[in-house]
N, C-alpha and C positions, 0 to 999 in steps of 0.2 A: 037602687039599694044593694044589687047582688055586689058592685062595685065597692060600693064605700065598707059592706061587709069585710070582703078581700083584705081593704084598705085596714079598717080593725084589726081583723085575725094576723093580719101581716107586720102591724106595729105593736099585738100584743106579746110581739115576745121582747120589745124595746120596754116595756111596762103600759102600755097602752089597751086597752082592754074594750071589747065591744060591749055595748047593751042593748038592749029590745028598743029605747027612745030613736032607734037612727040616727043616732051618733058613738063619737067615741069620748070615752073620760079616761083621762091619767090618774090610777093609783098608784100612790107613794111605795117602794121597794117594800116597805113591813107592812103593806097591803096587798087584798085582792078583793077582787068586783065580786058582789051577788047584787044580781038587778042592776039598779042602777047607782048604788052605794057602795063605796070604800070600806073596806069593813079592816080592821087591827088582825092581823096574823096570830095565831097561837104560836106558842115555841113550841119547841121539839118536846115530844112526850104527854101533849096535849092534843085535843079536836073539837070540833065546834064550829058554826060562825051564827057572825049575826043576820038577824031580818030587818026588814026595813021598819021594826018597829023596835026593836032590841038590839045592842051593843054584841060586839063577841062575847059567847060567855064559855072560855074554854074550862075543858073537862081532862083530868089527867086518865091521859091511856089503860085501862085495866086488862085481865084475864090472858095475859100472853100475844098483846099487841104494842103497838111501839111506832111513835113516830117520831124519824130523826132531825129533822128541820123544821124551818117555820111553815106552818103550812095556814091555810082555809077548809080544810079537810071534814067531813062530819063524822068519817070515823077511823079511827086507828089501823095500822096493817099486821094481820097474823106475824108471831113472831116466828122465822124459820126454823124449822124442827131439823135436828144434827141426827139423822137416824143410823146407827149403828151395822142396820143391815148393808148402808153403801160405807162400812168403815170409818165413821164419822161421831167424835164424839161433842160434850159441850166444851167449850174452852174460855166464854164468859157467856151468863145467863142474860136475856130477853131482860132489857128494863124500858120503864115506859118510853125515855130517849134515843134507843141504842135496842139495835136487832140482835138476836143470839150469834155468836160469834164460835164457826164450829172449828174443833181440830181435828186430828186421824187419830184414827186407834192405835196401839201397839201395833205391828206386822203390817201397816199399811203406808202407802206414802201419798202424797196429793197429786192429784188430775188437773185441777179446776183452781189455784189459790183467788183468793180476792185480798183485800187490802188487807186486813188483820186474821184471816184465817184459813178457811177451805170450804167449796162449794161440795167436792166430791173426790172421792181419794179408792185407790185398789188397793188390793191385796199384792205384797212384795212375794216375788214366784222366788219357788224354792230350787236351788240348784243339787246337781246331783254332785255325789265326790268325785273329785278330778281323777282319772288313772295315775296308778303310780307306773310313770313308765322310766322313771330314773333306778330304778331297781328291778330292773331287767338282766341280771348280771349274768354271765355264762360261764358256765362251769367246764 
């Protein structure tokens, strides 16, 4: 059994999926396994799944979570907080679909970008005034 487990976990990322029966079942792409049932995926911004006596019954995302794909998920993910103390502000707000998406603040620039914004950003250092060594003139 430890074998054909292997065999599962190894073909569940082709979409093959183990279960507790000792064997394995194929769920469809806008599926995933609980027990031994295919159960419908939620879209993004939604969570939930079904049991083996109830369908999926998805629930849209509330109170500052967010999911962005299809998932099987039972509960949404905190949405990232842009905290100003690492120079980071909002740049679009946390919706149930789509994670907060942060920017820098004035006087900072980005460390860290990701795809639409910034994970982490400094503070731009201040320079001193250049000498004026062109006006060295001698008398």
């Amino acid at each position: 059994t430890v074998l054909l487990h292997l065999h599962c976990l190894l073909f569940g990322v082709l979409g093959w999926v183990s279960v507790h029966t000792g064997s394995c079942i194929a769920c469809g792409r806008a599926e995933y396994s609980i027990g031994d049932e295919c159960c419908p995926m939620c879209s993004p911004g939604k969570d939930q799944h079904c049991t083996e006596y109830t369908s999926t019954s998805c629930v849209p995302c509330t109170d500052s979570t967010f999911l962005d794909e299809p998932n099987g998920l039972t509960a949404c993910i905190p949405c990232t907080n842009c905290d100003p103390g690492f120079g980071l502000k909002v740049k679009q707000s946390c919706r149930p679909s789509s994670d907060t998406v942060c920017g820098t603040l004035e006087g900072f620039y980005c460390l860290h970008p990701t795809k639409d914004g910034c994970r982490a950003a400094q503070r731009h250092s201040s320079c001193k005034p250049a000498l004026n060594l062109l006006n060295t003139s001698a008398t």
